[in-house]
N, C-alpha and C positions, 0 to 999 in steps of 0.2 A: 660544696663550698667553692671549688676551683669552677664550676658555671657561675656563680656568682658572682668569682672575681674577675673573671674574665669578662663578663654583660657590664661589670661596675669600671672596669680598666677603660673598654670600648666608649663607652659614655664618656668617660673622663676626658679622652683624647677627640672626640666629638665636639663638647664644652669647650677645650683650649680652643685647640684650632680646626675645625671645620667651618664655624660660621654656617652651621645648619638650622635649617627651621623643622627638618622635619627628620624622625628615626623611627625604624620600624624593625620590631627584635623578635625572631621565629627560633621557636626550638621545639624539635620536630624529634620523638620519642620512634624510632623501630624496634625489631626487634634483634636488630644489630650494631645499630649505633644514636647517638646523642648527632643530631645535626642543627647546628644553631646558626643563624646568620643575623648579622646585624649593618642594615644599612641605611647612611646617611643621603640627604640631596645638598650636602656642603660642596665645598671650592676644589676638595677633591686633590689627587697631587700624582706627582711621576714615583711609582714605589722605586723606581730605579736610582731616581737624582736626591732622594731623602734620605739621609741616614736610617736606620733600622734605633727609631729610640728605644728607651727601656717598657715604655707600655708595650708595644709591641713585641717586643721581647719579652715580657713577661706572662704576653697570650699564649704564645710562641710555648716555652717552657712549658706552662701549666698545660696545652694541650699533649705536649710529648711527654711528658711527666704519666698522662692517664695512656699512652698508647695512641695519642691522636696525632693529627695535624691541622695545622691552620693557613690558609690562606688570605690574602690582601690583594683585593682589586679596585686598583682607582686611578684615575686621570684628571688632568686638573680642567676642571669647569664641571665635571663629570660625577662628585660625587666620592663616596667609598662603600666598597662592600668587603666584610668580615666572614669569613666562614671557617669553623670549626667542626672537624669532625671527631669526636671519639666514641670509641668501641663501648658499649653496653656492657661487655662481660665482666669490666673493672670497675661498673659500678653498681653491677645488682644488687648489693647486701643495700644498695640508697635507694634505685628505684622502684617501684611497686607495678606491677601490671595489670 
């Protein structure tokens, strides 16, 4: 469910304001971790000069919540990319291999 809200969060904040035409959303099963990335070719922004809103925040959380972390890379003209990482071993009783 927290991959879902977090791929649903992502979107959402794409929708508002990216002004993108194009997303492309990988989540990449190991046998150590959930790695998911989600990237926009929107207007893109300074993670520095933006405040940290609550979507993001609440990737943020829901990644650290399972043992992970997430990252935000974007520049303005440039686009965004999303990356979360979390650990496997908090969710074997979910995934199947």
């Amino acid at each position: 469910l927290s991959i879902f809200r977090i791929v649903q969060e992502q979107i959402h904040n794409i929708i508002k304001h990216a002004d993108a035409s194009h997303v492309s959303i990988s989540i990449d099963l190991s046998k150590q971790f959930i790695d998911m990335e989600i990237s926009d070719n929107g207007k893109g922004f300074n993670p520095k000069e933006v405040s940290r809103g609550v979507g993001l925040a609440n990737i943020r959380n829901r990644a650290e919540f399972h043992g992970g972390i997430s990252h935000v890379s974007s520049a303005p003209g440039e686009g965004c990319n999303l990356s979360v990482y979390i650990p496997r071993a908090c969710c074997q009783l979910l995934l199947f291999d």
